[in-house]
Steps between C-alpha positions, in 0.01 A plus 500: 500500500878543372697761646798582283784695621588818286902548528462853370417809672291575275241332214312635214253349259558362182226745362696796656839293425429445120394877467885612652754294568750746579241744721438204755916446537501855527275542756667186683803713541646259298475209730279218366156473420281204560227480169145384598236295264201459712673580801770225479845571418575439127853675500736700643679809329822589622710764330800409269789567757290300780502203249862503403567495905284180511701330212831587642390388842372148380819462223706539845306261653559284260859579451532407911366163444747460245771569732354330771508150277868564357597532852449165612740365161839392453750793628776558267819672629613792254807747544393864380849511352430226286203709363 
């Protein structure tokens, strides 16, 4: 037997899902929504600001390692007059 963690507080399924998309976000308060096909997870839903939080938070991630790696470089001094 496979237990699969849901990381939603709440799940629908794909049946109910397919019939309305936007009733099952709605009745998640917005928060996401783990989709079920034969009781597995298939999906999650998550509304439109939730995603654009997620992208932002891994593009900053990202942006950090950047950092991170230029960090360790050749340090050039600069006078901000000279800008």
């Amino acid at each position: 037997m496979i237990v699969q963690p849901i990381l939603a507080n709440s799940a629908v399924s794909i049946s109910d899902f397919k019939k309305s998309p936007n009733a099952a976000l709605k009745e998640a308060n917005g928060q996401p929504v783990a989709v079920l096909t034969n009781g597995k997870i298939s999906g999650y839903y998550v509304s439109p600001e939730t995603w654009e939080a997620i992208s932002e938070y891994l593009e900053d991630i990202e942006l950090v390692k950047t950092a991170r790696s230029r960090m360790s470089g050749k340090r050039i001094k600069v006078n901000l007059d000279d800008l």
